[in-house]
C-alpha positions in Angstrom: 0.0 0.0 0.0 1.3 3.2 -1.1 -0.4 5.0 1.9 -0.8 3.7 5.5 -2.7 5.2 8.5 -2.3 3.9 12.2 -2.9 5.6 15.5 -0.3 6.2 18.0 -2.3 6.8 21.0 -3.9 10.3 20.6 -1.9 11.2 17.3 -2.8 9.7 13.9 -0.4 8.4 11.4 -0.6 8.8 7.7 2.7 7.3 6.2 3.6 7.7 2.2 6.0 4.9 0.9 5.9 5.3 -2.8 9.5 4.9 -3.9 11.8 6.1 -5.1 10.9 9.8 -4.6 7.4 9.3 -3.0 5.5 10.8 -6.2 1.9 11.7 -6.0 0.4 9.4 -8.2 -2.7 8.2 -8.7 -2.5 5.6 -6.1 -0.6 7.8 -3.6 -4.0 10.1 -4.0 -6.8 7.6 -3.6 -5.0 6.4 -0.8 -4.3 9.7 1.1 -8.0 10.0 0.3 -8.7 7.3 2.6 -6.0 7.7 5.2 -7.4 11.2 5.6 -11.2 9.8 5.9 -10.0 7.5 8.4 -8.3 9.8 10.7 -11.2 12.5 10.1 -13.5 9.5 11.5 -11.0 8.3 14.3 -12.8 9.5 17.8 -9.5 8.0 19.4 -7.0 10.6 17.0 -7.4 14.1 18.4 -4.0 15.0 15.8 -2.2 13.4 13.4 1.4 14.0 11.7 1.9 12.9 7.9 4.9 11.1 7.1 6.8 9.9 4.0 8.8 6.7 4.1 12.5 6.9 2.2 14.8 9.8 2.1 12.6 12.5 0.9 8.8 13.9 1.2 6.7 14.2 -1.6 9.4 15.5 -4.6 6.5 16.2 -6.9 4.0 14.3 -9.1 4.7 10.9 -11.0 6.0 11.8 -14.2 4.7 8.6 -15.9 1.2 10.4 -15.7 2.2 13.3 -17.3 0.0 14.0 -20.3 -2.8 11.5 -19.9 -5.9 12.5 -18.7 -6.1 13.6 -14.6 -7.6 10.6 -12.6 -10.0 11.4 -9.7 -9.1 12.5 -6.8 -7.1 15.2 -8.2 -4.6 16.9 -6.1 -6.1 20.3 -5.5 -9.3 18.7 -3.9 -7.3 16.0 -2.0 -5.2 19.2 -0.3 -8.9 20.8 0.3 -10.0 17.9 1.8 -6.9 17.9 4.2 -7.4 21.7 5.1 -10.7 20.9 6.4 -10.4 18.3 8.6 -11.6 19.6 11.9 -8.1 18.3 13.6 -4.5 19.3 13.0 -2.3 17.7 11.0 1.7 18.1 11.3 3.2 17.5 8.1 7.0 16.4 9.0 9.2 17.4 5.7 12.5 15.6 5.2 14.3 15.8 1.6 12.5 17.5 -0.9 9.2 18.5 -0.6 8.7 20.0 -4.3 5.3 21.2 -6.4 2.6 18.7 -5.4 4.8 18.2 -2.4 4.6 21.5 -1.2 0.9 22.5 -1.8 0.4 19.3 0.3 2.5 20.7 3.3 0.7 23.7 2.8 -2.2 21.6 2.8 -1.3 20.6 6.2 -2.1 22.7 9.6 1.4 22.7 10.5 4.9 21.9 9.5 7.8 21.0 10.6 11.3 20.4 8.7 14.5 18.6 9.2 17.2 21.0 9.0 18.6 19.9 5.6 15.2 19.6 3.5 14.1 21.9 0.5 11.0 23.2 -0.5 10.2 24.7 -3.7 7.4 25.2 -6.8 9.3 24.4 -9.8 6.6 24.2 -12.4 7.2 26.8 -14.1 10.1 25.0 -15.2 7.5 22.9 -17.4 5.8 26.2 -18.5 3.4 25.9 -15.5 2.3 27.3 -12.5 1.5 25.8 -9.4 -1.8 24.2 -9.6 -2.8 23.1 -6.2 -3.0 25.8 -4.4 0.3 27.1 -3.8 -0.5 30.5 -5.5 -2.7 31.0 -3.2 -1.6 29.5 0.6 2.0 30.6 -0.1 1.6 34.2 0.6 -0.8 33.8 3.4 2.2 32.0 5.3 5.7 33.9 3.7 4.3 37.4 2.6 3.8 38.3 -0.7 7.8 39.6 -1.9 8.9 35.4 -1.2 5.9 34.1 -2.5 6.5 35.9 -6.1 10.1 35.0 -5.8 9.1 31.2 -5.3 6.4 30.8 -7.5 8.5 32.5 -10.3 11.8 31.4 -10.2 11.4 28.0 -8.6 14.2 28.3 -6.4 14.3 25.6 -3.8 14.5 27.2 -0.4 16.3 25.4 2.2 14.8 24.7 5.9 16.7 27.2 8.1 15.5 29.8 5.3 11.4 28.4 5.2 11.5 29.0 8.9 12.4 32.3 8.4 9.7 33.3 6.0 6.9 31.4 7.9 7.0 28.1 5.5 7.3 26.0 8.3 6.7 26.3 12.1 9.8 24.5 13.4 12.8 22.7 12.4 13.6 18.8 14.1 16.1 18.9 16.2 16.9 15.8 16.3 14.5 12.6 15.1 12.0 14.4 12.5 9.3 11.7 13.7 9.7 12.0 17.3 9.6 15.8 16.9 6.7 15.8 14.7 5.0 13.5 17.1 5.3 15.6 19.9 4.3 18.9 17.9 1.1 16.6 17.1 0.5 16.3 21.0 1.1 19.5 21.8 -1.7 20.7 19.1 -4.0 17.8 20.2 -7.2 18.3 21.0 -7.0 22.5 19.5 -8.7 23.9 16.3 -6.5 23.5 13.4 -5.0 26.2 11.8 -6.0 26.4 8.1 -4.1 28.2 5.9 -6.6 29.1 3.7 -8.1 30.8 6.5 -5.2 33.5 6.9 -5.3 36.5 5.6 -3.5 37.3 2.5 -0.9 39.8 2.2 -1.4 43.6 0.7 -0.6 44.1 -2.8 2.3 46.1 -3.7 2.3 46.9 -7.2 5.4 48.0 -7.5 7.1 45.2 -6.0 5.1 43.3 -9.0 6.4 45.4 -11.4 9.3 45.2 -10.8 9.8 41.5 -10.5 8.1 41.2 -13.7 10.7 43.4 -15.2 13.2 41.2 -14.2 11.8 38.8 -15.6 11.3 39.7 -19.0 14.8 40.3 -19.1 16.1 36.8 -17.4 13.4 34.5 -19.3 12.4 36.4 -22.2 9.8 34.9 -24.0 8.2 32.8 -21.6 4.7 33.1 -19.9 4.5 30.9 -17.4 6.5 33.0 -14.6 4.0 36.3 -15.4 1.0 34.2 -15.4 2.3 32.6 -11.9 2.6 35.9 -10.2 -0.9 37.2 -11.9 -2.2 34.0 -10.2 -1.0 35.3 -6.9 -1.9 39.5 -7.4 -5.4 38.3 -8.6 -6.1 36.3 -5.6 -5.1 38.9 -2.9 -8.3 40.6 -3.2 -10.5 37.5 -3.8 -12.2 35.1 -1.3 -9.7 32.2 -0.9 -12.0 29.5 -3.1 -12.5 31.8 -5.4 -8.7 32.6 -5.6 -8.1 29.1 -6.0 -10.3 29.0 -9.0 -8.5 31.7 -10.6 -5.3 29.5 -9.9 -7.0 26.4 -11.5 -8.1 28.3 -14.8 -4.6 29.7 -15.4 -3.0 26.4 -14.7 -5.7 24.8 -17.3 -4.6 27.9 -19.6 -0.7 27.0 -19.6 -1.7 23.1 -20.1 -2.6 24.4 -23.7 0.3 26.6 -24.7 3.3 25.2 -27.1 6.1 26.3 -24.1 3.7 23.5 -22.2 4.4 20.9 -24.7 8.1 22.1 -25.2 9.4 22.0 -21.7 7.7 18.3 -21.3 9.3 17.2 -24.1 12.8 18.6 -23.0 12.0 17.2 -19.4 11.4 13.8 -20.6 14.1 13.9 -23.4 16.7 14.8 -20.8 15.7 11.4 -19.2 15.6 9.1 -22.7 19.4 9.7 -23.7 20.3 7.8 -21.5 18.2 4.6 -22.4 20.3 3.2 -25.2 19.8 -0.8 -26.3 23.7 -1.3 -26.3 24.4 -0.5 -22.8 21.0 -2.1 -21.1 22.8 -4.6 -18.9 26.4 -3.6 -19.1 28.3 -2.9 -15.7 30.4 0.3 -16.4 34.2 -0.1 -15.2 34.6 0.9 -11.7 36.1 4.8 -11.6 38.0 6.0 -8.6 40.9 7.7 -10.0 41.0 10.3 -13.2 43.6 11.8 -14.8 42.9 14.8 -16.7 46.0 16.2 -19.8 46.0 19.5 -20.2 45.7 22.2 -17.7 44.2 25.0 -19.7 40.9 26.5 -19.1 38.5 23.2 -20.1 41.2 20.7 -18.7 40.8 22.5 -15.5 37.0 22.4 -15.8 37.1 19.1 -16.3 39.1 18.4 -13.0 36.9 20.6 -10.8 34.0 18.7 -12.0 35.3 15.2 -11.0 36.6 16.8 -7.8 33.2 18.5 -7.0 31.7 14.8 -7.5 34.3 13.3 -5.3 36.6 12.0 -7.4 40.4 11.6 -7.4 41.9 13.7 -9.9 45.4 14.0 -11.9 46.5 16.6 -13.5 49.7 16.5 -16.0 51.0 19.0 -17.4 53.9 19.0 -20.1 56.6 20.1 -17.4 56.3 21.0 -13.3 56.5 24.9 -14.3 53.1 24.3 -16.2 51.5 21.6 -13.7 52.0 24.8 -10.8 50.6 27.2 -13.3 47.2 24.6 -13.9 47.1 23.7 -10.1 46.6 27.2 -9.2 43.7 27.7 -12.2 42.1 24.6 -10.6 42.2 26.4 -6.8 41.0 29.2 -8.5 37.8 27.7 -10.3 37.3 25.5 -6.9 37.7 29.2 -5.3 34.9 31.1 -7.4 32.4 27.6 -5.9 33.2 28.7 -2.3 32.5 32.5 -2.9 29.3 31.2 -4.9 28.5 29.6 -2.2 28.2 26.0 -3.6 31.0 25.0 -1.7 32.5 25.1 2.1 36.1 26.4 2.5 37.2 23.5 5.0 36.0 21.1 1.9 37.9 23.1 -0.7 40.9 22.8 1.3 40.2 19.0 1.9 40.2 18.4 -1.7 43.2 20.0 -2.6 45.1 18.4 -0.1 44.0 14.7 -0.6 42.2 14.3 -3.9 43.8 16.8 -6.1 47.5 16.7 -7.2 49.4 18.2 -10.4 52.3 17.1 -12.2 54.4 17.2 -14.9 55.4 13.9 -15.7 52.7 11.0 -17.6 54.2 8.7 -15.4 51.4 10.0 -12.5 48.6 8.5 -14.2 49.8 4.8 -14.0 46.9 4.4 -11.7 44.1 6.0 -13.2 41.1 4.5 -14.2 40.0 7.1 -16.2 42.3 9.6 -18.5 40.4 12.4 -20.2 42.7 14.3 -23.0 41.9 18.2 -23.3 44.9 19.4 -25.1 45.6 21.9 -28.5 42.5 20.7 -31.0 45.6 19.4 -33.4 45.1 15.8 -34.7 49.0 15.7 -34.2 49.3 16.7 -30.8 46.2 14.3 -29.8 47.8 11.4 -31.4 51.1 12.1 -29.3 49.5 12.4 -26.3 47.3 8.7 -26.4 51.1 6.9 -27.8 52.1 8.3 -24.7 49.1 7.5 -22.6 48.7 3.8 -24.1 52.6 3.1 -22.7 51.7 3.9 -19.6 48.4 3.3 -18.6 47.2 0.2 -16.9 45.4 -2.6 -18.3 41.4 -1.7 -18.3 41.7 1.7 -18.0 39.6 4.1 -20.3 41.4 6.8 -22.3 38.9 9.8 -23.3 39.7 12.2 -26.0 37.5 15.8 -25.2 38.5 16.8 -29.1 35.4 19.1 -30.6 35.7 17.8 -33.6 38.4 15.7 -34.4 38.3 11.6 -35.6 38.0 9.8 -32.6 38.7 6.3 -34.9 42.0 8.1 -35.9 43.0 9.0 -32.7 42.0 5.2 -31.2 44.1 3.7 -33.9 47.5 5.4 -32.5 47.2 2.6 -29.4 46.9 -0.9 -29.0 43.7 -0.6 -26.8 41.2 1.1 -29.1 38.5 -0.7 -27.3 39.0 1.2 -24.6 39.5 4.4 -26.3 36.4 6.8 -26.5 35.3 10.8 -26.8 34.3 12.9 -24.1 33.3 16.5 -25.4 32.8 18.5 -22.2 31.8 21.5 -22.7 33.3 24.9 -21.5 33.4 25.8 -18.8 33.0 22.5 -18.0 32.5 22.8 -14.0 29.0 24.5 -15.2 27.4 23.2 -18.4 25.6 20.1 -18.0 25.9 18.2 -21.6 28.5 15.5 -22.2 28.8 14.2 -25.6 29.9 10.6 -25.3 31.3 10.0 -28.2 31.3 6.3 -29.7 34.0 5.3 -31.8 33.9 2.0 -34.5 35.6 -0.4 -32.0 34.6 1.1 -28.6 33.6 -1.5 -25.7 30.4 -1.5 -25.0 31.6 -1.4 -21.3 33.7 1.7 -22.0 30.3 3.8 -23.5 28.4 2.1 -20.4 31.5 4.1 -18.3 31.2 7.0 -20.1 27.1 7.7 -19.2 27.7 6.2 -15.5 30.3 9.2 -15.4 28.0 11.6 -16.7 25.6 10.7 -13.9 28.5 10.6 -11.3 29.3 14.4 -12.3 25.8 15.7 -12.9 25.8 16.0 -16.3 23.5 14.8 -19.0 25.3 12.6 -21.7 24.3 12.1 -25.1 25.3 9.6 -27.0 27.4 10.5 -30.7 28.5 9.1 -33.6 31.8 10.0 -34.9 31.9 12.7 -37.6 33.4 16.1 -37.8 32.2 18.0 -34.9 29.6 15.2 -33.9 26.0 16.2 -32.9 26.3 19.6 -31.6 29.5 21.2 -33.6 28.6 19.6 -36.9 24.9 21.3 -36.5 27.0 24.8 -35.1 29.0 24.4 -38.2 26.1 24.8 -40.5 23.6 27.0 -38.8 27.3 29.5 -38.5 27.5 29.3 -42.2 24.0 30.2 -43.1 24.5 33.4 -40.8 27.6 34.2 -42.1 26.2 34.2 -45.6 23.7 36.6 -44.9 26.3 39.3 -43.1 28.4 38.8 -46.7 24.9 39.3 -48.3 24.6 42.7 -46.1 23.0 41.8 -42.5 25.2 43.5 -39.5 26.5 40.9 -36.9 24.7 42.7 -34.5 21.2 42.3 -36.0 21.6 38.7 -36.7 22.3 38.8 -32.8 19.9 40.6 -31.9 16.9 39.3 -34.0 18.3 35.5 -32.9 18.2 36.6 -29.0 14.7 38.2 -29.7 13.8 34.2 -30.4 15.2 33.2 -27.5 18.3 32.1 -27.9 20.8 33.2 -24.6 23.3 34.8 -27.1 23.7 35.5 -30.6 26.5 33.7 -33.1 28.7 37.0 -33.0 28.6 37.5 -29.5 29.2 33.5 -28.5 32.1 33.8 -31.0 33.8 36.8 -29.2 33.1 34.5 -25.8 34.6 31.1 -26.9 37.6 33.2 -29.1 37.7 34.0 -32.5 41.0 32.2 -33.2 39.0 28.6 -32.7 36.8 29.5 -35.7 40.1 30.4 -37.9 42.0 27.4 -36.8 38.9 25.6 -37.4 38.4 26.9 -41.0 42.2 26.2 -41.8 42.0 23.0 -41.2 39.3 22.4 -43.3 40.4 24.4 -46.3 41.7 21.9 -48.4 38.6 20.0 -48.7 36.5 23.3 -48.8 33.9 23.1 -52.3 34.7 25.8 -54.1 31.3 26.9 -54.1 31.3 27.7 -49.9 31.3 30.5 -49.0 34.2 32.2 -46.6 33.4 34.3 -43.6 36.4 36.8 -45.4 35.8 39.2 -42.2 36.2 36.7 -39.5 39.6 35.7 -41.0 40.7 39.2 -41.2 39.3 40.1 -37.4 41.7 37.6 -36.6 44.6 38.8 -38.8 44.1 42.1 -36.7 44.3 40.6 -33.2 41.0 40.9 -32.5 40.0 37.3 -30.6 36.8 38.5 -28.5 36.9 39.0 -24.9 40.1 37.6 -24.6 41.9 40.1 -26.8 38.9 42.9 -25.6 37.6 43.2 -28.9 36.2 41.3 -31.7 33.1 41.5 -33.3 32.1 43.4 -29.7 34.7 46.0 -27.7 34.9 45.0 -24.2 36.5 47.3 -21.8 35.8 48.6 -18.4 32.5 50.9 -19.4 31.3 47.7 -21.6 32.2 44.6 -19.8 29.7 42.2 -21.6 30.3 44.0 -24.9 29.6 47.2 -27.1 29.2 47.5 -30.7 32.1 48.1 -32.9 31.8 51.6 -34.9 34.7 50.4 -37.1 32.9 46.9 -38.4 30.6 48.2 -40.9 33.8 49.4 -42.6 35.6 46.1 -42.5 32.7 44.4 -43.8 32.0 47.0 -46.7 35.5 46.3 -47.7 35.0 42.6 -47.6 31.7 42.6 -49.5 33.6 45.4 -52.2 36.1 42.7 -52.9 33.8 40.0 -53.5 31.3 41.9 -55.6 28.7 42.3 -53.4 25.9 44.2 -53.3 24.8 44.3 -49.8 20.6 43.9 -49.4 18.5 44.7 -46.4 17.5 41.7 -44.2 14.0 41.9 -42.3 14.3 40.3 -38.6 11.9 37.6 -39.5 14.1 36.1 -42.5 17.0 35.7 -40.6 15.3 33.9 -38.1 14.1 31.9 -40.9 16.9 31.3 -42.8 18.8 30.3 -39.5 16.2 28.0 -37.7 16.2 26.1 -41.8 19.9 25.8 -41.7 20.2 24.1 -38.1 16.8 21.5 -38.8 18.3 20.9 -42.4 21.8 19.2 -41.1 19.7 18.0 -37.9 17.9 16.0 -39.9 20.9 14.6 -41.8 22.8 14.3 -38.4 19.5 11.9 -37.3 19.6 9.9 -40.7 22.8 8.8 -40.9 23.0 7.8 -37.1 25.4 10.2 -36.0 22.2 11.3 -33.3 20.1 8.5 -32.6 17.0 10.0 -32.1 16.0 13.8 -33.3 15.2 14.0 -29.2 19.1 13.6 -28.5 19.5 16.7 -31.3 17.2 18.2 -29.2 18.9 18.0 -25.9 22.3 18.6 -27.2 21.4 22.1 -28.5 19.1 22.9 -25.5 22.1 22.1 -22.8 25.5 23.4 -24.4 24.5 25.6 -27.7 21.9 28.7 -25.5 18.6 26.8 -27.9 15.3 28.5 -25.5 13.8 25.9 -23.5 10.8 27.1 -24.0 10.7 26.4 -27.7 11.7 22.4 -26.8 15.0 21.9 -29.1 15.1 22.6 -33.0 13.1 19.5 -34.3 10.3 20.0 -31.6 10.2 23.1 -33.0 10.3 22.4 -36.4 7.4 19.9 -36.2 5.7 22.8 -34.2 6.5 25.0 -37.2 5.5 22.6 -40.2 8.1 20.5 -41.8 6.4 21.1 -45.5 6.9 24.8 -44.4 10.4 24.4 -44.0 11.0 22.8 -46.7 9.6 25.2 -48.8 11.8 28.1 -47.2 15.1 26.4 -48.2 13.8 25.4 -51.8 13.0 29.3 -51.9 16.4 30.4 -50.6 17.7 28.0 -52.7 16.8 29.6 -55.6 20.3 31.9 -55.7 22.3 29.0 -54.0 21.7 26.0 -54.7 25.3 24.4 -52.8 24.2 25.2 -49.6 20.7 25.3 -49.5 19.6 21.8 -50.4 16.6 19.7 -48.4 18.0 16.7 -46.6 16.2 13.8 -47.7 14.7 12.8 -44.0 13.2 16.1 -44.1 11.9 15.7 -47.2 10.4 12.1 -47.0 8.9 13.2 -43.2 7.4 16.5 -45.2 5.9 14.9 -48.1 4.1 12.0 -45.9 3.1 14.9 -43.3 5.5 12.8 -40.7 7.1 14.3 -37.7 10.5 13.9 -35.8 8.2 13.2 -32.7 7.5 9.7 -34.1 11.3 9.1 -34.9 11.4 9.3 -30.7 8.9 6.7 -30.9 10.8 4.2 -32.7 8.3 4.6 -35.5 10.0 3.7 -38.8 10.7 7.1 -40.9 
């Protein structure tokens, strides 16, 4: 039974056991239901305290329900029916108590925490609000100024904190169950105190304002947070039922709206990577001890990462001068998490002591179970480095390549282990981002790709699994969606429009300005390796190359296609571009045209589904929902929008295709349909079913 009640004496116990996070589903409802009936019509129970079994409260609703029709008793009557039981109820919170979770504790008559749980409305992370009453009880506990914050940023606040703002009524100090027991006693035989009875704060209009400025600028685009904080202004002045009816009917609203759909879809894709037929079954190789070559910015990352997730972690350098020099950038990084606040000095110091250690010699890594390359992006240097790795590495251990781009077959043939030689492609800065492209070469143990996503778990990350090609998934797709904005500044469009009109979409940064951040010299270097297979028909980014002949590399440099300097710190248009690129476009013979907002948008969006769809048909992405979640989690695509292929069967794939035929009409190279696109267009398909395992 999902839900158990038993009397303890005077106090009544309702106990939820529904591993592994204690969801509310449908059977966790009916049988609160009936728990709650039971103590209602318990002469013997003059309180009771409700319980969840495991290590957390309720952390939300059962995500294998989500998007099929809502089963009675729903949620929002269930808490109702809690609130007016004519007895209090202590609800004891212990992990998480999250969404559902929460409007159930608020449900309750009282609460009280253990010292280390979190409480928190994130659905507005799915393009909701909270539907169950939390717009609506929240503020009548916390105020109105942390109820607005909660409900629209779903920030998970922890215990000490909900105390504070009136969440809870006490923390445990010492076993949650015996505390909340005796709270129950004490309130025996008292009138419960129902939240819905309290009055609600006073609005302050201002306040509203100005956290919905705020927003606009942090999550442009998105409703959900505005129509969460409407659903708390509106009920202020309302009777509380009717407030909650108002909540209800906005909640219903967002159900309907596209950001709905896209945000479930990334949820759940986020969650299906992972599930790949080659690896169901296969133990991963135990990892202990990393090694990490290179000490630069991303070989850095990579080590705060594994040390952050408790690994141990060796860094080698090419000689001790240059092993100091990374030791320090990894104190540094592991610095910036203790002023963050995401770490405790005494642990900092504790992992630098005994899990970290640099040095400059290969020899250190004899031991590792796990060595992740992150040198020069060179084909020569890599293939150096794994000779020199595959003479001194143990038997069974895993040697990782982070290249962006490069052949991981190539670079696996250089040893006499390639089974145990596969691609790791972190991205930067790699202590942050959360995607891992795991990187499957021809003769890769399946045990090794099993590693590589049991790593990806161990640090927090989401992997994805990729075939090899140039730039694999995410840098392949990059390379093409780049070259259909470059086109169109040769063609006459300013950097800073295409920015600007691509932000306006939703994208956290425009090309120019992500170029300036990651360095213009990777795009030359990148281009230069390529040139002697370039078609003589592509077309060169001629300004890029010369920004980089003049020194200008981005924010590294303080200027490239943006100045940064003191008054401009994230960046300030360049006066002296236009110039450059009016030279560029007079040597080519160009006659620069205007370019409306809408078309580059267009003509962008066309470009990345285009070589999306190739990158799904020839296997390189499995699915068009692992395209989906590579973009979303390393390449800024809005979350809101679901990943390019959600959006493009959102859009209308016979749409698109008719947009590149159109623009293919004065280039033909480029703009050509990929056949998957084509075939699911013509038979009004969808990516959506590729997810299903449909056949295209």
């Amino acid at each position: 039974m999902p839900v158990t009640y038993h009397r303890d004496g005077a106090v009544g116990i309702i106990t939820i056991a529904n591993p592994p996070v204690n969801a509310m589903s449908h059977a966790v409802r009916e049988g609160l239901a009936t728990a709650i009936d039971a103590f209602a019509g318990d002469d013997h129970a003059l309180s009771a305290v409700l319980l969840c079994d495991g290590r957390t409260w309720v952390a939300g609703a059962d995500i294998s329900e989500f998007g099929k029709p809502p089963v009675e008793p729903y949620l929002p009557d269930l808490i109702n029916r809690l609130e007016a039981v004519k007895k209090p109820v202590v609800a004891a919170i212990h992990g998480t108590a999250l969404g559902g979770g929460l409007e159930l504790a608020l449900g309750a008559h009282a609460r009280i925490a253990a010292p280390q749980a979190r409480m928190g409305l994130p659905e507005v992370t799915l393009g909701l609000l909270p539907g169950a009453g939390g717009t609506q009880r929240l503020p009548r506990l916390t105020g109105l100024a942390p109820a607005l914050d909660m409900v629209s940023s779903a920030r998970q606040v922890a215990a000490p904190e909900a105390l504070d703002l009136g969440l809870i009524d006490r923390l445990s100090q010492g076993d949650l169950t015996a505390d909340a027991m005796e709270f129950a006693r004490e309130l025996a035989g008292t009138a419960p105190r129902r939240t819905g009875d309290l009055p609600a704060p006073a609005n302050d209009p201002a306040l509203v304002e100005q956290i919905k400025t705020k927003l606009a600028r942090k999550v442009p685009g998105q409703v959900a947070q505005a129509r969460a904080i409407d659903a708390v202004v509106q009920g202020l002045d309302l009777p509380f039922a009717q407030g909650l009816a108002q909540e209800r009917d906005k909640f219903q609203e967002l159900m309907q709206t596209p950001q709905r759909a896209a945000m479930i879809h990334a949820f759940f894709s986020e969650r299906a990577v992972a599930q790949l037929p080659e690896i169901a079954g296969v133990t991963p190789r135990a990892i202990d001890r990393i090694g990490v070559i290179g000490g630069g910015t991303m070989g850095a990352g990579i080590a705060v990462s594994a040390l952050l997730s408790g690994l141990d972690v060796t860094l080698v350098e090419r000689d001790d001068a240059a092993a100091e020099k990374a030791a320090a950038g990894v104190a540094k990084m592991l610095e910036g998490s203790v002023k963050r606040g995401k770490l405790k000095a005494d642990k900092r110091d504790a992992i630098l002591s005994g899990r970290f250690r640099a040095a400059g010699d290969y020899a250190a890594l004899s031991q590792a179970d796990l060595m992740i390359e992150a040198v020069f992006e060179k084909m020569e240097v890599k293939e150096d480095v794994f000779t020199r790795l595959d003479a001194i590495a143990k038997p069974g251990a895993i040697l990782a390549t982070n290249t962006s781009y490069l052949d991981v077959n190539r670079i696996a043939a250089v040893t006499g282990r390639p089974q145990d030689v596969i691609g790791l492609h972190f991205f930067s800065p790699a202590h942050v981002m959360r995607l891992l492209e795991v990187v499957v070469a021809d003769r890769t143990a399946p045990d090794v790709t099993a590693t590589g996503f049991a790593l990806a778990r161990k640090l927090k990350k989401i992997a994805v699994r990729a075939g090899v090609c140039d730039g694999f998934i995410g840098n392949r797709i990059l390379s093409h969606y780049r070259a259909a904005a470059d086109a169109m500044v040769l063609d006459g469009a300013s950097p800073y429009q295409i920015d600007r009109a691509l932000t306006d979409f939703g994208f956290a940064m425009g090309p120019y300005a992500v170029s300036d951040l990651a360095g213009l010299d990777i795009g030359y270097f990148t281009r230069q390796r390529k040139a002697a297979d370039r078609h003589p028909r592509d077309r060169v980014p001629v300004f890029a190359d010369r920004l980089y002949e003049q020194g200008h590399l981005g924010r590294k440099s303080g200027q490239g296609y943006y100045i940064y300097d003191e008054g401009s710190p994230n960046g300030r248009q360049d006066p002296a571009l236009e110039d450059l690129l009016a030279e560029v476009r007079a040597d080519l013979g160009i006659t620069p045209r205007d370019f409306t907002d809408a078309e580059i948008t267009a003509r962008y969006m066309a470009a990345m589904v285009n070589e999306s769809a190739r990158v799904v048909q020839d296997g390189t992405a499995l699915r068009p929902l692992d395209v989906d979640v590579v973009l979303l989690n390393g390449y800024g695509f809005p979350r809101w929008r679901g990943g390019p292929l959600h959006w493009a069967d959102r859009q209308g794939l016979a749409g698109i295709v008719a947009d590149i035929e159109g623009f293919a009409e004065t280039d033909d190279h480029y703009w050509q349909v990929a056949p998957l696109l084509r075939d699911l267009a013509q038979r009004g398909g969808s990516f959506a079913e590729l997810n299903e395992g449909k056949p295209a």
